[in-house]
N, C-alpha and C positions, 0 to 999 in steps of 0.2 A: 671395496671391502668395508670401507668404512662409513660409508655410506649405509650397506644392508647391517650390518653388527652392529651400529649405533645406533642410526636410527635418525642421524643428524638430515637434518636440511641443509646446509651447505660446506665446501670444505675447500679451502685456499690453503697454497703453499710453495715452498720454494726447494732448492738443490741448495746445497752449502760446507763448506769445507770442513764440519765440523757440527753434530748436534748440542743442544742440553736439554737435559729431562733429569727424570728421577731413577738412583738406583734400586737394586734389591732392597733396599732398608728404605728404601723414601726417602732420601734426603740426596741432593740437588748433586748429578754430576756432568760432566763435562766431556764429551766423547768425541775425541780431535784427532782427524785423519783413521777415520774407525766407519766403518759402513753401517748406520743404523738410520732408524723415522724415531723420531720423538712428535709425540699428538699432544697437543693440549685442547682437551673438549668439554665444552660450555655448555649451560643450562641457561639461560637468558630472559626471563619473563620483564617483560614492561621494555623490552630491549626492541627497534624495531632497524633489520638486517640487512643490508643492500650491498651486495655483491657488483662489480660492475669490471672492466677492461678497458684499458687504451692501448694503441697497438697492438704491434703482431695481428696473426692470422686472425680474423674476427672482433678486434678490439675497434672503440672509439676514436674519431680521431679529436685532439685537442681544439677547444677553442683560441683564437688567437686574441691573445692580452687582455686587453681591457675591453676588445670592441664590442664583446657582447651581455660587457657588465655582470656585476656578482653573480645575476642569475645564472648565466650559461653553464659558469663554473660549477653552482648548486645543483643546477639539473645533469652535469657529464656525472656526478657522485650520489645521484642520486633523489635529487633534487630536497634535502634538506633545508634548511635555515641555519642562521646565527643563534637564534635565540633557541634552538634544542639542544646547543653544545655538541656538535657530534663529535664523534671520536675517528677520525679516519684511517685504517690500518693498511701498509703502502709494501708492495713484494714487485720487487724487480729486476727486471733481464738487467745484468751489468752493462750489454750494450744504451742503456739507455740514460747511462749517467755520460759514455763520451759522444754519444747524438747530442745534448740537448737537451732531449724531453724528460728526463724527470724536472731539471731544472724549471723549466718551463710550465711542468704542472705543478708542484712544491708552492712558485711563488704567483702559480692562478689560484690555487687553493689558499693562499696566505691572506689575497685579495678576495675571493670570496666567499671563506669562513674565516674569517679575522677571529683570531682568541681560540680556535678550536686546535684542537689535540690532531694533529702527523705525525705518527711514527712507521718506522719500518725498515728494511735493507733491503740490499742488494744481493740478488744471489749467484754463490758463487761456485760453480760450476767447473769442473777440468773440463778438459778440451773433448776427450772420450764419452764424457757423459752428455754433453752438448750436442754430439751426433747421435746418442739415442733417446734422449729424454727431454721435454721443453724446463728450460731455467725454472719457471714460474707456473704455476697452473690453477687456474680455480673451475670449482663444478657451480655453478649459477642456477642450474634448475631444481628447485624444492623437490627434496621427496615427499614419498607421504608416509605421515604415522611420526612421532615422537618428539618432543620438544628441543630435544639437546643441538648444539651446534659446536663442529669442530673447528678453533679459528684459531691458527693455525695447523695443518701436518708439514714437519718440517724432515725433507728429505735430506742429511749428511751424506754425501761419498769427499771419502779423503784425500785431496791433492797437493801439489804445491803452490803455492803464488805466481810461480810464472806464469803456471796455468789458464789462470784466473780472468785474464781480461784476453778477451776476444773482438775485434774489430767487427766494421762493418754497420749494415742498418738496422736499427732499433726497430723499425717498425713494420718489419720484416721478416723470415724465417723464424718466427715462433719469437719475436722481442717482445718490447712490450713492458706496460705494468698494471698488471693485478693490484685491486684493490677489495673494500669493506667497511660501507660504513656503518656505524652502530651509533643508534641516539636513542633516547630515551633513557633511561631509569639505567644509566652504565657513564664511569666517569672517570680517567687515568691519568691519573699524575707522573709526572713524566721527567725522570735523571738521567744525565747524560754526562756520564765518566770520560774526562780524557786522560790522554795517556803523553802527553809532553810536556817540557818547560819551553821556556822561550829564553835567548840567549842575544847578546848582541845589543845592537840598535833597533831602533824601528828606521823603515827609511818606506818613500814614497814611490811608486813606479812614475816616473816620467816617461818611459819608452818601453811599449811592449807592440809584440806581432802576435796575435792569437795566444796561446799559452809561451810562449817565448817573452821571458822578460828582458829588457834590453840596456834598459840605465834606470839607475835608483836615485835619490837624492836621501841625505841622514834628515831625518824631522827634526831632529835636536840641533844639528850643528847648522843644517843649510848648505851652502855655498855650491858649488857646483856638482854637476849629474857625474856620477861614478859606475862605471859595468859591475853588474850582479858580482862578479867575480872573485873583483876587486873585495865590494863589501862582505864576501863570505871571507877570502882570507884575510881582512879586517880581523873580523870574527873571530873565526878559530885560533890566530895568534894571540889574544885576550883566554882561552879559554887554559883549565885546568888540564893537566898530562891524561890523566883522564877520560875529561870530556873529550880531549882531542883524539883519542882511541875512538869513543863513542859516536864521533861525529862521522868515522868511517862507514858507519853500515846503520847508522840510525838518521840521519839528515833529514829533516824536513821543514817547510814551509806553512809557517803563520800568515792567513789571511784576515786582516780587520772585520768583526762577521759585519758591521752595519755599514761598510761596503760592497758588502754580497748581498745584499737585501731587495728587493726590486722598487724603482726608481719613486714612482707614486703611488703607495699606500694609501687606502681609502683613510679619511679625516679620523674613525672613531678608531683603527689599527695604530695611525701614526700620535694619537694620543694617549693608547695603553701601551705604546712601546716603551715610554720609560721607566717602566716596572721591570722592563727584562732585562738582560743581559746581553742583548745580541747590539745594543746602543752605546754599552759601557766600553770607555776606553780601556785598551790595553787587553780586552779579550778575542781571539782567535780563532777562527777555522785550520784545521790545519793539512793539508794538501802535499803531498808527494813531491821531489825532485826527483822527476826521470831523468835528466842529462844537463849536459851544459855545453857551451862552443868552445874550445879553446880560441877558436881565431879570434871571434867577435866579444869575448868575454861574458855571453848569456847563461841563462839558466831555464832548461824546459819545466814548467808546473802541470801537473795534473788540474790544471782547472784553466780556462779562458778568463785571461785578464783585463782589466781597460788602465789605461793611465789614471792617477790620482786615488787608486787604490794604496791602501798602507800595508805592505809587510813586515815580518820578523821570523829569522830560523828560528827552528826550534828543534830539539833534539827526545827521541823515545826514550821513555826513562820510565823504568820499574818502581823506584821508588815514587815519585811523584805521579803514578797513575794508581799504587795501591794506596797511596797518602790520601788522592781523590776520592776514591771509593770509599775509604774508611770514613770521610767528613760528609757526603752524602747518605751514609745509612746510618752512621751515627744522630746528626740532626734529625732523618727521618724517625728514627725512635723515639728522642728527646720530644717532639710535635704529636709524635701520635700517646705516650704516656703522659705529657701533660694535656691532651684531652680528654684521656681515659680519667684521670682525676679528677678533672675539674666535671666531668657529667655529659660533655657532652663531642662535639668535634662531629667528624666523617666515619661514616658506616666503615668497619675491618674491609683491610685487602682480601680479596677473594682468590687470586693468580696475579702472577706477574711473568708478563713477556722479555725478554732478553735478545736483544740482538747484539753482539758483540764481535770486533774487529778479527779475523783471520790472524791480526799479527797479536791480539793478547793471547790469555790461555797460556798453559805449561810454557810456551817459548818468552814469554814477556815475564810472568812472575814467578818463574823458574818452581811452579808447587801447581797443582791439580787442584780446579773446581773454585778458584779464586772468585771470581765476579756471583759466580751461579751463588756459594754457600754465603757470599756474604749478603744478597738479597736474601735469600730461605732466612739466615741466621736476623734479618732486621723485620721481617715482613710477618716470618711463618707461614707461611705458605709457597703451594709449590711452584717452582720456575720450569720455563719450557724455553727454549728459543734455538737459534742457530747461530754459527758464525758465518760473519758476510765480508760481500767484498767492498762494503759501506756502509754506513749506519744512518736513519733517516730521522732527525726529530729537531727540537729548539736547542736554544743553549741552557736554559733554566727550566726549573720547574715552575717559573713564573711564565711561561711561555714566548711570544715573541716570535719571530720569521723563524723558518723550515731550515734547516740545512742538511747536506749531503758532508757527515761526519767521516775520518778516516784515525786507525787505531784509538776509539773510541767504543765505551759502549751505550746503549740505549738501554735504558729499565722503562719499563710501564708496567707501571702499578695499576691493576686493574681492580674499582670495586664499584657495586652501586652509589646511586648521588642521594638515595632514601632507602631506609630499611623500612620495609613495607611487611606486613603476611603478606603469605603467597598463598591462593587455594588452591584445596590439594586437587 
């Protein structure tokens, strides 16, 4: 349908617990656990579009690591370059963050298109709509007739988070990840809100089994290996009455993001990495506690760990994720009116995409349309996005390695890199 009504040549998108678009007045709302499609559709001139797939029924399958050098990677997306900056836009079957393979593409793509713009999520699906509708989907064959492009349609149906993650093969029964890349004359700067503090120690994994962390050591104190256990109830006896409520049902784990990064970085990556934030000490990934052993005193993580990794709890907090938001669109103003001033800077935002965590929204900032209005109220213009069951981007808007964010949001700010006419 929106294909023949548009007129668009191509249209990707995903399932998700929750849309955003616009309401009756235009201005930016938030529709959670509510059955609606929110479209955001593009005019694109000097932009050139490449739709492509991995996985699932008909998709690519990945190159492995390094063996086939930056190229292979350029060519599975499309076969761009470094030096066109492309923008690569990433929609993915949930199974494919506990396969593996996003991981696995994320930091082939980090390897080679170093400096270039990934963002995206995961989509996140109940269990019911899994057996009728594929997670992810994109139409890759041009039509004909009209210049427009829809990039994203973002299908909402409302569920709960239990829902949400589904076992099994990624690269199988409709898994997979949908992509998009866009270079030329299109350029997105990219903020990424999180939503914890960090509490405690830092301490170091000395003994882990797959996502099972097993002994820690304190990076401050030293001395000997202590069970995860232990250093949580460390923790939570230091903490406020409070926090200690809080730590009930909001618990999570801090991962060091610059030991999430993949091992060797090509030379001219691992010398703009000190611009970002994924290098600086004391900033975080942060990952889910599914369980813990009482026999053996572990702690199960949502992510595959190795030894010599550094973590830290950290707890979800409302205040401190609308604190983040408000210092990223704030800045974002302060930069774009002191270029408006001085004469010159970056062409205005055009759209901005939204991918944001299943666990913010009304349940996190206890108010409607939080993330959405605060991008509209700094950008002006309008937001589209969904909620996922992961968020895909860097830690900065200085860029930096890919990661697989959790109650986080992603903004891409999407505008051209020159204002050009256009003819008519």
């Amino acid at each position: 349908m929106l294909k023949r009504e548009l007129g668009v040549k191509h249209v990707i998108g995903c399932l998700g617990a929750g849309v955003i678009g616009s309401g009756d007045d235009g201005s930016p709302e938030e529709f959670e656990n509510f059955k609606a499609i929110s479209v955001m559709a593009a005019s694109l001139p000097g932009v050139t579009i490449k739709p492509w797939k991995v996985g699932g029924v008909g998709g690519a399958e990945l190159p492995v690591g390094t063996e086939g050098g930056q190229r292979a990677w350029r060519e599975l997306v499309g076969g761009t370059s470094e030096e066109e900056a492309p923008v690569v836009l990433l929609l993915g079957d949930p199974r494919c963050a506990s396969s593996g393979m996003l991981k696995s593409l994320t930091d082939g793509l980090d390897f080679g298109l170093p400096g270039c713009t990934k963002i995206g999520g995961l989509a996140a699906p109940s269990r019911a709509a899994t057996q009728k509708l594929p997670a992810v989907f994109g139409s890759l064959a041009a039509a004909a007739g009209g210049p427009q492009i829809a990039m994203p349609s973002l299908l909402g149906l409302g569920d709960m988070m239990a829902d949400m993650r589904s076992g099994g093969d990624a690269t199988k029964d409709g898994g997979g990840i949908v992509g998009v890349t866009l270079s030329g004359n299109i350029a997105v700067e990219t903020m990424v809100a999180q939503g914890c503090r960090a509490i405690g120690a830092e301490y170091e994994i000395s003994k882990v089994t797959g996502n099972m962390v097993n002994e820690v050591v304190d990076v401050s104190a030293g001395g000997e290996g202590l069970k995860p256990l232990e250093a949580l109830k460390e923790t939570v006896q230091e903490l406020t009455p409070n926090d200690r409520q809080l730590a009930q049902s909001s618990l999570l784990l801090g991962i060091a993001a610059d030991s999430l990064q993949i091992a060797e970085p090509p030379q001219k990556d691992s010398e703009d990495s000190s611009t970002g934030t994924g290098s600086e000490p004391g900033r975080f990934v942060v990952r889910q506690v599914l369980g813990a052993s009482v026999a053996d005193g572990g702690i199960l993580v949502g992510e595959v760990l190795r030894v010599g990794q550094r973590m830290r709890f950290h707890l979800r907090d409302a205040e401190v994720a609308a604190s983040n938001v408000d210092a990223l669109m704030s800045g974002y103003k302060r930069q774009r009116l002191g270029e408006m001033m001085s004469g010159g800077g970056r062409p205005p935002a055009a759209g901005v995409l939204l991918f944001a965590c299943v666990g913010r929204g009304r349940q996190l900032f206890n108010q409607a349309n939080f993330d959405s209005r605060s991008a509209y109220l700094s950008t002006g213009v309008s937001v589209a996005g969904v909620f996922c069951d992961g968020e895909i981007g860097p830690l900065s808007a200085e860029g930096g390695a890919t990661y697989l964010h959790s109650f986080s949001s992603v903004y891409a700010i999407i505008r051209p890199k020159t204002t050009a006419p256009v003819a008519e």
